[in-house]
N, C-alpha and C positions, 0 to 999 in steps of 0.2 A: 504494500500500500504506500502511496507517493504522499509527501507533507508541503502540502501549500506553503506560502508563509509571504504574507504581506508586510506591509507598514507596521502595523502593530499585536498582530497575531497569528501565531500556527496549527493549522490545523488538519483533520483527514478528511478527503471526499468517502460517502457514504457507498456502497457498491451502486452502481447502474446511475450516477451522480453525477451531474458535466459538471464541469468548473463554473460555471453560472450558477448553479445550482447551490454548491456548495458556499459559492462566495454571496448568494442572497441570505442562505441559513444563515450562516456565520456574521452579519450582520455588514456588509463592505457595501460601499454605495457603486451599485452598477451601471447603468444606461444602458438599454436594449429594447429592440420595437418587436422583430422578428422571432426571432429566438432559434432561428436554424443557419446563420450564417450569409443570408441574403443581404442582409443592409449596413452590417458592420457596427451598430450601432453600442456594442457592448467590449468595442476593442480597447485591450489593456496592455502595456508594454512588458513584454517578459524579459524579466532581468537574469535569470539564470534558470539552469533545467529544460526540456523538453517534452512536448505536447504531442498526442496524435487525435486528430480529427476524425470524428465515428461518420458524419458525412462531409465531404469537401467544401469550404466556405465559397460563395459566388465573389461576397463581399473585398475588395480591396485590402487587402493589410500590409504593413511595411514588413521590413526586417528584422524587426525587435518588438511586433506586435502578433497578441492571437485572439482569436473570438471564445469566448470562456462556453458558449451556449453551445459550443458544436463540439469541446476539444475537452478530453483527459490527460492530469500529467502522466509522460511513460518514467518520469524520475521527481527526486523529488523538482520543485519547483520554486524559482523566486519572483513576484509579481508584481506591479507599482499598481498599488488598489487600496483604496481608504475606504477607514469605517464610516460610517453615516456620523455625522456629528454628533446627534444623541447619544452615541455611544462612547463616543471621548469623552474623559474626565470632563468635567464640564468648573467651567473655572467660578469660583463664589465671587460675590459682589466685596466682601473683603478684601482680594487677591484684587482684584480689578479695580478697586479705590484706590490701594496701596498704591499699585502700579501707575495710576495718573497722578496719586499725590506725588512724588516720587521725582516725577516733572517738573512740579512748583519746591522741592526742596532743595535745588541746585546751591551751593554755597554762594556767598556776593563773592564781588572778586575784588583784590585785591584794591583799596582806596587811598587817598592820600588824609589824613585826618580832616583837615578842611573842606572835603569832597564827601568824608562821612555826618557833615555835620549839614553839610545842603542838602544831602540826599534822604537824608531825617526829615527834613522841613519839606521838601516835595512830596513824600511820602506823607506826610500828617495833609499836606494840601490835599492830596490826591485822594485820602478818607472820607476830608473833613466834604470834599465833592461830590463822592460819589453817595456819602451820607445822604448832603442834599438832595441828590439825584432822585436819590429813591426813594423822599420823602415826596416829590412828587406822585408819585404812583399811588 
């Protein structure tokens, strides 16, 4: 039995299981209209390993691409194929504040004392403004 093995997971085709098959179970995001090799539409780049097709694809494919819907691995296999986003750690609103505050924590740079003492005062202006600003509202 031949082991897929994408982006972010390994796993076995089930017997009588095309590679489409298995990469829908396993939760990997596909694109396909057909599903027998007419329109190409579910083609994935194969990074290592080899395939053999149960019927001959019509559809177009390059050198480093296969149709999953028509073809078994004959070894194991390496594929550029991702999971559905739902299936990725899905990152917390925590992680993702952090990460913008992150942006606004940049150090100041380097001042001259007299240049730290205007920049105090524009920054109180720049408060005391937008205070007002939004006192309008």
């Amino acid at each position: 039995m031949s082991v897929v093995q994408s982006q972010h997971i390994r796993f076995n085709l089930i017997p009588q299981e095309t590679l489409l098959e298995g990469l829908e179970r396993t939760g990997h995001e596909v694109e396909y209209q057909c599903r027998s090799g007419y329109c190409g539409g579910c083609r994935v780049r194969l990074l290592a390993g080899e395939v053999e097709y149960l019927e001959q694809p019509l559809a177009f494919i390059g050198a480093d691409e296969i149709l999953p819907c028509c073809c078994v691995p004959k070894s194991d296999i390496r594929i550029d194929c991702e999971l559905r986003p739902e299936l990725l750690a899905p990152q917390t609103q925590d992680d993702m504040f952090a990460a913008q505050q992150s942006l606004f924590d940049l150090p100041d740079p380097p001042t001259k004392p007299m240049a730290k003492k205007k920049a105090a005062r524009r920054k109180s202006n720049k408060s005391a403004n937008l205070a007002k600003n939004l006192s309008l509202f």
